[in-house]
Structures are given as structure tokens and as C-alpha cells.
HTML snippet that shows the backbone in 3Dmol.js (N, CA, C, O; Angstrom):
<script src="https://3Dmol.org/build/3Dmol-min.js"></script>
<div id="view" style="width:600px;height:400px;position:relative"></div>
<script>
const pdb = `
ATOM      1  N   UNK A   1      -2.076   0.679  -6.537  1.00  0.00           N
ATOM      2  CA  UNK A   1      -0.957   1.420  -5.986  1.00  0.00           C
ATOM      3  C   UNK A   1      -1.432   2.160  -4.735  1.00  0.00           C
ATOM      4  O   UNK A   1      -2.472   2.775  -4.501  1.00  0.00           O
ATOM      5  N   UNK A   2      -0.398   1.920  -4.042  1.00  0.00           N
ATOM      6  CA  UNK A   2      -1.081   3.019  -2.687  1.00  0.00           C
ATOM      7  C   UNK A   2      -1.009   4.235  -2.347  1.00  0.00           C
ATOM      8  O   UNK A   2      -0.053   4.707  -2.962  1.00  0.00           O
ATOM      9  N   UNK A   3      -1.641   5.270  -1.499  1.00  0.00           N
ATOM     10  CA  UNK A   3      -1.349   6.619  -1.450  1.00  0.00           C
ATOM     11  C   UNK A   3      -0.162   6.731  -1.008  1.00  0.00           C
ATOM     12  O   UNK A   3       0.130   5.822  -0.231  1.00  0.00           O
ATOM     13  N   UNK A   4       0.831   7.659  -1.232  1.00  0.00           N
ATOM     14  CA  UNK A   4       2.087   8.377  -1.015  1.00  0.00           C
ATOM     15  C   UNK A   4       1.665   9.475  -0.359  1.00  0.00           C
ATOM     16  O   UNK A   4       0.500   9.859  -0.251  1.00  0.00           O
ATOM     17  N   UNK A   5       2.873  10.090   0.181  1.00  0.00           N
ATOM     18  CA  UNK A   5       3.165  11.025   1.630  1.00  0.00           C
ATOM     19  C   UNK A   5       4.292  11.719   1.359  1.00  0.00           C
ATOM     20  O   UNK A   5       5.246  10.944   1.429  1.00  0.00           O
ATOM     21  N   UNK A   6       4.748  13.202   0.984  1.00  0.00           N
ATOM     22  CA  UNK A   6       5.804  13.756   1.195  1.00  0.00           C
ATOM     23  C   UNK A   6       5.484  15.299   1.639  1.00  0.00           C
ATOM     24  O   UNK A   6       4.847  16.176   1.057  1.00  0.00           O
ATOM     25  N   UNK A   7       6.247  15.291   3.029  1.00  0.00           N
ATOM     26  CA  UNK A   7       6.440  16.359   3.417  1.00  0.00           C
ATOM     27  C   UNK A   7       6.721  17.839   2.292  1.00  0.00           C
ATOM     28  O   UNK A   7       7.546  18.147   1.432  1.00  0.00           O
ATOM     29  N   UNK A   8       5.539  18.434   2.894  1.00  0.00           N
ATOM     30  CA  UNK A   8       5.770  19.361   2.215  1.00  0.00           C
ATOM     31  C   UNK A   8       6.698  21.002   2.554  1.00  0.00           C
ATOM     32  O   UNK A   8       6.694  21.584   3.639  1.00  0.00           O
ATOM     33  N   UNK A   9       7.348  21.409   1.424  1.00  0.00           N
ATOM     34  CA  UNK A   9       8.522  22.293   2.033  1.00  0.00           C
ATOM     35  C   UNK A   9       7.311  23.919   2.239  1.00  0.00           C
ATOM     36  O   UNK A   9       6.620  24.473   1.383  1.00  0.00           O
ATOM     37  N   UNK A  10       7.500  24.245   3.709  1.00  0.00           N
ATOM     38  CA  UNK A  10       6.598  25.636   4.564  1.00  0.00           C
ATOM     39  C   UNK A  10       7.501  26.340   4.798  1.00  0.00           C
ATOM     40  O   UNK A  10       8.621  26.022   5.197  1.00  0.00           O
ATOM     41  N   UNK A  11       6.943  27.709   4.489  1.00  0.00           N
ATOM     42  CA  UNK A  11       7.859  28.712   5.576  1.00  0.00           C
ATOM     43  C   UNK A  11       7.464  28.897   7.217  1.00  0.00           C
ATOM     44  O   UNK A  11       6.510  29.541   7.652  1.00  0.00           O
ATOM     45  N   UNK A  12       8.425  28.184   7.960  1.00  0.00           N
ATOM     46  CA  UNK A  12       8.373  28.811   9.519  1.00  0.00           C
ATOM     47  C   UNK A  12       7.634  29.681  10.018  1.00  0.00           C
ATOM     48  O   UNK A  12       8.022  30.782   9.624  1.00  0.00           O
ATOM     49  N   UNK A  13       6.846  29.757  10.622  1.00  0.00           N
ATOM     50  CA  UNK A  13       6.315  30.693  11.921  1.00  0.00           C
ATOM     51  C   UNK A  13       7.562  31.288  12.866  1.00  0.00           C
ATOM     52  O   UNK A  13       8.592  30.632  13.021  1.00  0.00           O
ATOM     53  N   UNK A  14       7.452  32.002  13.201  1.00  0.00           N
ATOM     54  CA  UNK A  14       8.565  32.510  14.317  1.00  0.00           C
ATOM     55  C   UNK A  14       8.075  32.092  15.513  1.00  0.00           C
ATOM     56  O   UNK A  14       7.193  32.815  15.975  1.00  0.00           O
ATOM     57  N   UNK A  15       8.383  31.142  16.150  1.00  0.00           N
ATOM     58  CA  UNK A  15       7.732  30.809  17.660  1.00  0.00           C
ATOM     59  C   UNK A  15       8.881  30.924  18.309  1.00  0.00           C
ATOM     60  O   UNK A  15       9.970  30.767  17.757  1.00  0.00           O
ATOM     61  N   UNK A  16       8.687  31.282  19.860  1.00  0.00           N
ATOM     62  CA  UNK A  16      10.185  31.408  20.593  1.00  0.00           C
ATOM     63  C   UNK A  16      10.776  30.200  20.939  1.00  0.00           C
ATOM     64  O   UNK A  16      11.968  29.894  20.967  1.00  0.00           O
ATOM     65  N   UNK A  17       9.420  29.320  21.291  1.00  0.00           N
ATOM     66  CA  UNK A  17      10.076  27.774  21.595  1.00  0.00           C
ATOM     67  C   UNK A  17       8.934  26.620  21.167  1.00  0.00           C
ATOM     68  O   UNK A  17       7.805  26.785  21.629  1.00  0.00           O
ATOM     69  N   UNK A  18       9.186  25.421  20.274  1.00  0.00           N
ATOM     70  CA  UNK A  18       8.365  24.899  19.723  1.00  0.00           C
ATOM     71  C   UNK A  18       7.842  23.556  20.935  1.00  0.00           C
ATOM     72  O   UNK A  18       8.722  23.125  21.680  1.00  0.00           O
ATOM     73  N   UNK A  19       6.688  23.088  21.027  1.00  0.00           N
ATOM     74  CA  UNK A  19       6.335  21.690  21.561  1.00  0.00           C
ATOM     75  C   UNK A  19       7.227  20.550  21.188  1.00  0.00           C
ATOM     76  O   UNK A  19       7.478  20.466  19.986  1.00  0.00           O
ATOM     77  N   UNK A  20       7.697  19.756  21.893  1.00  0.00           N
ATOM     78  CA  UNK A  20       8.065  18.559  21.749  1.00  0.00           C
ATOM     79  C   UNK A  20       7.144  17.765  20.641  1.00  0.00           C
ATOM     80  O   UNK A  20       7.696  16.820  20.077  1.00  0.00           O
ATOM     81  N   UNK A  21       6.087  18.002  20.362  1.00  0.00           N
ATOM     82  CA  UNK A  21       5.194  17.357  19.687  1.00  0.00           C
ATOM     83  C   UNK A  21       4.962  18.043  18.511  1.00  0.00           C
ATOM     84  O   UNK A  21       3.998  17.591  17.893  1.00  0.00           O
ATOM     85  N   UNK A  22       5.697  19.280  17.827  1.00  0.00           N
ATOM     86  CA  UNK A  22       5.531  20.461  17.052  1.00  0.00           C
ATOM     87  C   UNK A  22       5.565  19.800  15.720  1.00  0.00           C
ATOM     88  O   UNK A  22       4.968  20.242  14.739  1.00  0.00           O
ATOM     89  N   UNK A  23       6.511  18.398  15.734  1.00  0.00           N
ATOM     90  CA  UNK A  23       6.146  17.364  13.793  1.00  0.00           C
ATOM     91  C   UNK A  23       4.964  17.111  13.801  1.00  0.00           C
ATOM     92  O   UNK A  23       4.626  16.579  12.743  1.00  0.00           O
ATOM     93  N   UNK A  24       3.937  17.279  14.700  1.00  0.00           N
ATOM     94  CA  UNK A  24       2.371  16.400  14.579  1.00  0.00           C
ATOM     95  C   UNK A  24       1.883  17.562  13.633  1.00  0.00           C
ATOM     96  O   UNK A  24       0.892  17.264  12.967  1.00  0.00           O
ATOM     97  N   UNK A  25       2.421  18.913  13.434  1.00  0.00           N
ATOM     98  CA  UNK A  25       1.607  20.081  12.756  1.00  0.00           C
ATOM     99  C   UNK A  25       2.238  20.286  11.386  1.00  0.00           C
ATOM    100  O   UNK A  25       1.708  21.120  10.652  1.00  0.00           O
ATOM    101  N   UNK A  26       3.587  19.451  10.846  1.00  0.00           N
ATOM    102  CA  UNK A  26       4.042  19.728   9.569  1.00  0.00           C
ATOM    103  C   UNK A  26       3.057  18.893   8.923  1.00  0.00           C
ATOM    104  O   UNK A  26       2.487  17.890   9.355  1.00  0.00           O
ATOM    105  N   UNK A  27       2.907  19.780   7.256  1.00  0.00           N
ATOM    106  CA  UNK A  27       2.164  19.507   6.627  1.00  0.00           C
ATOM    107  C   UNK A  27       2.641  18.188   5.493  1.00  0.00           C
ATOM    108  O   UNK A  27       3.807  17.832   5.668  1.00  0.00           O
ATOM    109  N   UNK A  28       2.178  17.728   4.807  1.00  0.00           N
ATOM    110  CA  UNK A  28       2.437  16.956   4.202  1.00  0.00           C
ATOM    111  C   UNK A  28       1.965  16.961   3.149  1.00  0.00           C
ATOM    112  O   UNK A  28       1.113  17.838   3.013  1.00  0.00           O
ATOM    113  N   UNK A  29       2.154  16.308   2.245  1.00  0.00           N
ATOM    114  CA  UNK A  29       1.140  16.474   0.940  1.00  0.00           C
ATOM    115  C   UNK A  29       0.695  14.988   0.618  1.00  0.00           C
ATOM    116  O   UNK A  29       1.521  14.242   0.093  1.00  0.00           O
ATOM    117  N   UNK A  30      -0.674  14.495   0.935  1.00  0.00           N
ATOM    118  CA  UNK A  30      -0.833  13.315   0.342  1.00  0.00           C
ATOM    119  C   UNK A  30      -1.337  13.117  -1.136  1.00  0.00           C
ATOM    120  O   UNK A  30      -2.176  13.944  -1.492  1.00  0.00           O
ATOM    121  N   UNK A  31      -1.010  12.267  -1.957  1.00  0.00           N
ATOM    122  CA  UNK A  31      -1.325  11.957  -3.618  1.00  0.00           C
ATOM    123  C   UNK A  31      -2.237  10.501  -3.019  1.00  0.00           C
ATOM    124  O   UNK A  31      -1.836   9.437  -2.545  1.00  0.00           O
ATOM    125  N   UNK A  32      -3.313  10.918  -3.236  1.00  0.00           N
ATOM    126  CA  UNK A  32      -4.250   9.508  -3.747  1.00  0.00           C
ATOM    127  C   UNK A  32      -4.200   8.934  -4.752  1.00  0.00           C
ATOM    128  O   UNK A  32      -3.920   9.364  -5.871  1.00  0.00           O
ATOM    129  N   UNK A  33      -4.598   7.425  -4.267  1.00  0.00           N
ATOM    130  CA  UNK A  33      -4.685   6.623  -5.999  1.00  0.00           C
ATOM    131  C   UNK A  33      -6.044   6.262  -6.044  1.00  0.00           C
ATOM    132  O   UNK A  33      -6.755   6.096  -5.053  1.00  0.00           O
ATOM    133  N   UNK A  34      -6.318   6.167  -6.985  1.00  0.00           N
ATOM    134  CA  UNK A  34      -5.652   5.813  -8.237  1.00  0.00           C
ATOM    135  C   UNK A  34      -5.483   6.741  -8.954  1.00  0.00           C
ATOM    136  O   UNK A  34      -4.593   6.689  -9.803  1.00  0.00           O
ATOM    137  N   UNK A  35      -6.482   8.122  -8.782  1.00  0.00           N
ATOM    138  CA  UNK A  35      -6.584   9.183  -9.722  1.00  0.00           C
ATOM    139  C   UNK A  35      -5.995  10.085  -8.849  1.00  0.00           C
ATOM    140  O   UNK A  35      -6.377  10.225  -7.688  1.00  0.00           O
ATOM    141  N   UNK A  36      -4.924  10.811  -9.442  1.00  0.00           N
ATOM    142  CA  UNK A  36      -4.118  11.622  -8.840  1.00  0.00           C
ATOM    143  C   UNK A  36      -4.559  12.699  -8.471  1.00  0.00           C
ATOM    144  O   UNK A  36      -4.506  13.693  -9.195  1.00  0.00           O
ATOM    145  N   UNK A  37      -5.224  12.707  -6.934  1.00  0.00           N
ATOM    146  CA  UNK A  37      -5.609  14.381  -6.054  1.00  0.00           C
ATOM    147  C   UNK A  37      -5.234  14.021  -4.930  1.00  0.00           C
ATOM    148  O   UNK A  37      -5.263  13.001  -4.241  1.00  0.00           O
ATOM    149  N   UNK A  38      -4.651  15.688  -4.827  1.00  0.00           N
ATOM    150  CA  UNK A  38      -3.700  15.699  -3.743  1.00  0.00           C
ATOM    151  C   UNK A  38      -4.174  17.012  -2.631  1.00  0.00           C
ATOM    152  O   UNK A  38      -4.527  18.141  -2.973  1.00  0.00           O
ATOM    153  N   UNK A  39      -4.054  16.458  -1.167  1.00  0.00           N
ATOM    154  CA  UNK A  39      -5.194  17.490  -0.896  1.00  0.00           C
ATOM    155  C   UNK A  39      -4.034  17.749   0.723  1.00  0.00           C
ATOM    156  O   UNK A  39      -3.511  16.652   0.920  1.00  0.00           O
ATOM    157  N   UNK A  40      -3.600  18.652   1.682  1.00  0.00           N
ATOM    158  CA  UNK A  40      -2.400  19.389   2.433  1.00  0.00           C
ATOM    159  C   UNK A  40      -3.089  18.361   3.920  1.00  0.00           C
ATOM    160  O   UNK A  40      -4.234  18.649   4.269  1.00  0.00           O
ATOM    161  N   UNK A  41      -2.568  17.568   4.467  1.00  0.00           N
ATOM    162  CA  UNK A  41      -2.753  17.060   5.633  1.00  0.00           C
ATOM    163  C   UNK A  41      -1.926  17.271   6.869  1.00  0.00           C
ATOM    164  O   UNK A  41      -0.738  17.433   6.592  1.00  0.00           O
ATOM    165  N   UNK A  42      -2.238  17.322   8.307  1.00  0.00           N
ATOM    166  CA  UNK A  42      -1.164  17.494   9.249  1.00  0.00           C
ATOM    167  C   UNK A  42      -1.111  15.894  10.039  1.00  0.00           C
ATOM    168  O   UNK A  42      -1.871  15.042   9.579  1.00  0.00           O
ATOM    169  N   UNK A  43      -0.741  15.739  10.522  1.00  0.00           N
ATOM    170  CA  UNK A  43      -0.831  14.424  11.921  1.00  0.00           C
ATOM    171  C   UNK A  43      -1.456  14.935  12.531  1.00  0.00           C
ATOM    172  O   UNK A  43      -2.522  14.319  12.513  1.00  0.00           O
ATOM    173  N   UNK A  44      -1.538  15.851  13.213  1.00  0.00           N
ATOM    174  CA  UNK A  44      -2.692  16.362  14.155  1.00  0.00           C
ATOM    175  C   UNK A  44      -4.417  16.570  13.866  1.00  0.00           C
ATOM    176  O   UNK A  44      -5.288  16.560  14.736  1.00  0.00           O
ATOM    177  N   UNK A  45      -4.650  16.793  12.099  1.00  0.00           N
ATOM    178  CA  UNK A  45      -5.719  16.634  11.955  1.00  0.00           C
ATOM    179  C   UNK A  45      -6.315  15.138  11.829  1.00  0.00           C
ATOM    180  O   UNK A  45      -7.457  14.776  12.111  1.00  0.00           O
ATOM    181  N   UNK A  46      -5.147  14.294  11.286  1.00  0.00           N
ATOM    182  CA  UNK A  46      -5.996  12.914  11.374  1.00  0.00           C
ATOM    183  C   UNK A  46      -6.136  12.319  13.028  1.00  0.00           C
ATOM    184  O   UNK A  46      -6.953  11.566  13.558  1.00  0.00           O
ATOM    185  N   UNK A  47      -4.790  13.128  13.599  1.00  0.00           N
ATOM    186  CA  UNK A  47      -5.040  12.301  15.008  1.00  0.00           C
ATOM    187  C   UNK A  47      -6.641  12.783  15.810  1.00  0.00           C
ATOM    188  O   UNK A  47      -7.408  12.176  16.558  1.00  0.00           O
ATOM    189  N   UNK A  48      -6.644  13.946  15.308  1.00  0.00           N
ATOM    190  CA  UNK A  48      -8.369  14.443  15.727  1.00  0.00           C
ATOM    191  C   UNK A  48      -9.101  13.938  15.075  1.00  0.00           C
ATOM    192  O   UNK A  48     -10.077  13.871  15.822  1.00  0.00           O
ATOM    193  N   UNK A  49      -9.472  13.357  13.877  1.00  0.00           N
ATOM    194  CA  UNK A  49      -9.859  12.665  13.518  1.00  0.00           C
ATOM    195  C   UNK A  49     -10.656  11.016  13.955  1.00  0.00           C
ATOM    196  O   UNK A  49     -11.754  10.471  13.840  1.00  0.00           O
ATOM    197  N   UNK A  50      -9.208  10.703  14.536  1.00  0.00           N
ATOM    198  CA  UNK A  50      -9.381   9.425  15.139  1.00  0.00           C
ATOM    199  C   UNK A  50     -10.446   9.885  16.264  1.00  0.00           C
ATOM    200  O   UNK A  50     -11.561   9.366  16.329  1.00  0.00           O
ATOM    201  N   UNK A  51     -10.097  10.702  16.971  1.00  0.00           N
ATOM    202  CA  UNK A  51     -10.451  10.642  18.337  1.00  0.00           C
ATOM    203  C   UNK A  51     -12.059  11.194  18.034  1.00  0.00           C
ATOM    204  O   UNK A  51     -12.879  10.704  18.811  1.00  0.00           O
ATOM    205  N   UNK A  52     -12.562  12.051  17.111  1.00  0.00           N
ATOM    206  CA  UNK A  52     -13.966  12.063  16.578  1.00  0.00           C
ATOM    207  C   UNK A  52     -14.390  10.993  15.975  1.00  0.00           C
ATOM    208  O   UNK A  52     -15.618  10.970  15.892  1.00  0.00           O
ATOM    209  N   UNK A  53     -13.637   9.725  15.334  1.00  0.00           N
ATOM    210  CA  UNK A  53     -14.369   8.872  14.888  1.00  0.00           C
ATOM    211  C   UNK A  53     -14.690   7.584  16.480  1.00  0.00           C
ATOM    212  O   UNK A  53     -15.674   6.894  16.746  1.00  0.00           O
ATOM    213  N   UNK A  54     -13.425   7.748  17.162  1.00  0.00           N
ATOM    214  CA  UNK A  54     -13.789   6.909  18.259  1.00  0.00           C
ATOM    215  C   UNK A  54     -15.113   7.705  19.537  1.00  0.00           C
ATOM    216  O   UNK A  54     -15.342   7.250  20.658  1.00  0.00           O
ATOM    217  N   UNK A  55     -15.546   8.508  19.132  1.00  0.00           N
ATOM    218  CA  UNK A  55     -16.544   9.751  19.958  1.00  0.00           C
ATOM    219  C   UNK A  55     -17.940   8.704  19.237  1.00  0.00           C
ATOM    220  O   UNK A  55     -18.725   8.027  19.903  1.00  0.00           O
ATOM    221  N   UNK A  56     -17.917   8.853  17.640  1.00  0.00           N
ATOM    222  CA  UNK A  56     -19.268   8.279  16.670  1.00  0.00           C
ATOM    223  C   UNK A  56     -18.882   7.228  16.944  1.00  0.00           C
ATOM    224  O   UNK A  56     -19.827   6.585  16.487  1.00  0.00           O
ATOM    225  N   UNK A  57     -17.917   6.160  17.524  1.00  0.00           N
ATOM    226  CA  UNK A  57     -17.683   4.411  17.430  1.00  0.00           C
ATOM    227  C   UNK A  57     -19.045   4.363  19.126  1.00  0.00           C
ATOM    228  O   UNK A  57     -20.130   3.841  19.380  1.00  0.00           O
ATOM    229  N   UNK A  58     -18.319   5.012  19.633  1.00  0.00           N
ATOM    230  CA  UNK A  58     -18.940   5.266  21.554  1.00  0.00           C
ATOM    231  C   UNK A  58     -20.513   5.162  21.403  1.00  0.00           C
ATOM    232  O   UNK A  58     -21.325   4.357  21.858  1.00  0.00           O
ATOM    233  N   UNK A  59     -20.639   6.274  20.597  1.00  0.00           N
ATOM    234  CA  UNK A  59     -22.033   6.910  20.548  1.00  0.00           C
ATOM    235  C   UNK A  59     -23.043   6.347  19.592  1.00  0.00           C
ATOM    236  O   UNK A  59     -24.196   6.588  19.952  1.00  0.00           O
ATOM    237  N   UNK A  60     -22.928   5.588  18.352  1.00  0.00           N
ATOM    238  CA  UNK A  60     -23.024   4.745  17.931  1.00  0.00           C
ATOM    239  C   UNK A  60     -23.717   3.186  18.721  1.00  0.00           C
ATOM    240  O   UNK A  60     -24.783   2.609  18.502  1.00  0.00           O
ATOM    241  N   UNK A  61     -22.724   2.901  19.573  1.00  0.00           N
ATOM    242  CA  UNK A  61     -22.670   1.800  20.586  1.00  0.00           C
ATOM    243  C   UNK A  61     -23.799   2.075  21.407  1.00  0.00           C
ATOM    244  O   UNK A  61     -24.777   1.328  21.397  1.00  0.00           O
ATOM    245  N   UNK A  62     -23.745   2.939  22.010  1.00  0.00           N
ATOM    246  CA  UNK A  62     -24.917   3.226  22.476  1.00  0.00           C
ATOM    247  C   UNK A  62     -26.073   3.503  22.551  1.00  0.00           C
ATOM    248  O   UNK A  62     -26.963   3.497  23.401  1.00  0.00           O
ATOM    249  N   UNK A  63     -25.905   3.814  21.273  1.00  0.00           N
ATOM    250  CA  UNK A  63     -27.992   3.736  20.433  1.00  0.00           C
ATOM    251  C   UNK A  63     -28.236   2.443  19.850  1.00  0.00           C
ATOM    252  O   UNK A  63     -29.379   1.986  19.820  1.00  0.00           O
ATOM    253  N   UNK A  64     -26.925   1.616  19.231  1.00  0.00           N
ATOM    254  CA  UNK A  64     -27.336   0.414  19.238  1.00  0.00           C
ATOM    255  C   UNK A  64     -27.796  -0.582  20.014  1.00  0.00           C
ATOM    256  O   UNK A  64     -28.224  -1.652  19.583  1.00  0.00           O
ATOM    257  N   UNK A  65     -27.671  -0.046  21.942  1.00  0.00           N
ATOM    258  CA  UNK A  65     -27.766  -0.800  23.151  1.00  0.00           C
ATOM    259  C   UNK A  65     -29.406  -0.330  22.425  1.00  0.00           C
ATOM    260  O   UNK A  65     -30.102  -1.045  21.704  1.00  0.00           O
ATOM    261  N   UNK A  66     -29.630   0.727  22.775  1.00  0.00           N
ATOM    262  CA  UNK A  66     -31.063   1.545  23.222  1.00  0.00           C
ATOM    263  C   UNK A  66     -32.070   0.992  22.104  1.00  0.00           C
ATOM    264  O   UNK A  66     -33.281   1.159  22.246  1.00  0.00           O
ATOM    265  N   UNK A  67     -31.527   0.312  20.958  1.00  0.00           N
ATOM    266  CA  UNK A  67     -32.576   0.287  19.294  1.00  0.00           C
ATOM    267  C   UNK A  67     -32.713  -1.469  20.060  1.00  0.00           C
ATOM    268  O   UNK A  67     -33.743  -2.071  20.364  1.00  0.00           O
ATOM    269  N   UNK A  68     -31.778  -1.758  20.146  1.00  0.00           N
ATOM    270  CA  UNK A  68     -31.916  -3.369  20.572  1.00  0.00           C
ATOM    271  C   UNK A  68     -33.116  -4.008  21.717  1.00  0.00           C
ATOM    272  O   UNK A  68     -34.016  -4.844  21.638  1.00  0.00           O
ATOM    273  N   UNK A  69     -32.479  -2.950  22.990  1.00  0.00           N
ATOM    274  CA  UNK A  69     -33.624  -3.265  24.028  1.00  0.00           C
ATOM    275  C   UNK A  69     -35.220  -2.754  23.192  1.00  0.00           C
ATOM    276  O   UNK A  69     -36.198  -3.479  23.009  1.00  0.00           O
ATOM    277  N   UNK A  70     -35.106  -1.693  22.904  1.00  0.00           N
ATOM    278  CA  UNK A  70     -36.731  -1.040  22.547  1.00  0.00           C
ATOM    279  C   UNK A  70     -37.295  -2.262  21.417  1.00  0.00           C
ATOM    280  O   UNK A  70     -38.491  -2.535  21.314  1.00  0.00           O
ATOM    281  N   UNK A  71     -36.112  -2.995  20.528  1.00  0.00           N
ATOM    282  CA  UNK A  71     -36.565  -4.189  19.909  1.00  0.00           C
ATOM    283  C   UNK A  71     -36.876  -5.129  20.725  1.00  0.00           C
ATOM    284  O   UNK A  71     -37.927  -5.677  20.392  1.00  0.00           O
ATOM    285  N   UNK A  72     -36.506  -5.457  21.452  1.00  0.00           N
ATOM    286  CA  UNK A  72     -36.758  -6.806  22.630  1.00  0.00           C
ATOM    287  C   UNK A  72     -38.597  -6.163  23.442  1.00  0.00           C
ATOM    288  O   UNK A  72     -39.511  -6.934  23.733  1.00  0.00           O
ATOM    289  N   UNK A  73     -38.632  -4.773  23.599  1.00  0.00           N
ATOM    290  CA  UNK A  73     -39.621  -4.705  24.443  1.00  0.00           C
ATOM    291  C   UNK A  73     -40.601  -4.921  23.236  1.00  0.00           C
ATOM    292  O   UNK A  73     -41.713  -5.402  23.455  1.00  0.00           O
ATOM    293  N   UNK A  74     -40.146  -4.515  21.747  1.00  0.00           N
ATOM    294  CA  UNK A  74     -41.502  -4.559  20.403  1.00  0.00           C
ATOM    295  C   UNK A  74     -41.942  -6.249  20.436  1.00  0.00           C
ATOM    296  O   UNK A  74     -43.012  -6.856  20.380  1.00  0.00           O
ATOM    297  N   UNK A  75     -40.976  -6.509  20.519  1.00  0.00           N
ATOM    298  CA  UNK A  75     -40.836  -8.166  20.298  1.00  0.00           C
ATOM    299  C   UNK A  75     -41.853  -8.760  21.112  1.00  0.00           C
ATOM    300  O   UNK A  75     -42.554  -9.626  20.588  1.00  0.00           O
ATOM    301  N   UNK A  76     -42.058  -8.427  22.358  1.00  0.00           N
ATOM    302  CA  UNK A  76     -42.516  -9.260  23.842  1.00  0.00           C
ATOM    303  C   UNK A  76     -43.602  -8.549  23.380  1.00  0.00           C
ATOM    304  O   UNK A  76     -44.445  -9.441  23.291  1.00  0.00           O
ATOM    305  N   UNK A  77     -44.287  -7.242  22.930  1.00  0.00           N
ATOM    306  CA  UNK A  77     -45.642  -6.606  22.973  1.00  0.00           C
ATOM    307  C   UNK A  77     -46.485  -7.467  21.748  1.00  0.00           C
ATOM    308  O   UNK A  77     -47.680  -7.748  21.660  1.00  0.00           O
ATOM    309  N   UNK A  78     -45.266  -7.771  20.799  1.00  0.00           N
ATOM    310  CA  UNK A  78     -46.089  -8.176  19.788  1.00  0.00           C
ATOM    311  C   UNK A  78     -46.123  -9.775  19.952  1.00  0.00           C
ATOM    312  O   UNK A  78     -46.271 -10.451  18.934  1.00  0.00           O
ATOM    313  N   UNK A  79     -46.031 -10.211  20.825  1.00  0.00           N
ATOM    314  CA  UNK A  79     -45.809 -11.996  20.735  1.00  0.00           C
ATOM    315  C   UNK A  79     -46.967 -12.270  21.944  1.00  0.00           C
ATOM    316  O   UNK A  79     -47.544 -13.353  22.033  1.00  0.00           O
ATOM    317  N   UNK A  80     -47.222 -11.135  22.860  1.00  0.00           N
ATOM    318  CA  UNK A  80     -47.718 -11.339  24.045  1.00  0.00           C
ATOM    319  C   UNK A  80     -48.791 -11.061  23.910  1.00  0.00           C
ATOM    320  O   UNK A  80     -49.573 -11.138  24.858  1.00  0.00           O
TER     321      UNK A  80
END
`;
const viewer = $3Dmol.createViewer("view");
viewer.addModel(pdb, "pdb");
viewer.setStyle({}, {cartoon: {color: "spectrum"}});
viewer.zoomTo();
viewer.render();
</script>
């Protein structure tokens, strides 16, 4: 079964005027499966999320350039 999503009912902040983008901060309540825990999520924290996991995808990439070449130079020291 898959995780479920229902908005969860908040009391308002008093703001004078909200962002066009102000649903990315309602909370939600997600229920995991299989074993039922349920833990308060926004859109805005997973969308930060994304954007820290695409930061470790980048950075990642790039030590894999750096482990590869320093393998190619082990490679040539030890063959040569």
C-alpha cells in the first residue's frame, strides 16, 4: 500500500499579505506504510530537500571525477 497525504487542519498566522507560493508551507500529514507513522511535512521542506540532494548528486560527481583520475594515475604507476 502506498503512503497517503492529508492536509492537515492549522491555525493561521496573521500575515497582512500571503506569497503567491504561501500552499508550498501548509502542512500535511503523511501516514507511511506499511507500519503506520506519521510524521508533519511542508512542500517547501521536501522541495529543499531536493535541491540538497541535487547539491550531494553535484558533489558526489565530482569526487567521483577526482577517485577515477587518481585511479588511472595508480594504475599507470603500478603497470609502469
Amino acid at each position: 500500500m502506498a503512503d497517503s497525504f492529508k492536509k492537515k487542519a492549522v491555525t493561521e498566522e496573521s500575515a497582512p499579505e500571503k506569497p503567491a507560493d504561501a500552499w508550498k508551507d501548509a502542512v500535511v500529514e503523511k501516514e507511511h506504510q506499511p507500519v503506520k507513522v506519521k510524521s508533519d511535512v511542508t512542500y517547501r521542506q521536501m522541495e529543499n530537500e531536493i535541491v540538497s540532494i541535487a547539491a550531494q548528486v553535484k558533489s558526489l560527481g565530482e569526487r567521483k571525477t577526482v577517485v577515477e583520475a587518481e585511479m588511472a594515475e595508480i594504475k599507470k604507476a603500478a603497470q609502469g
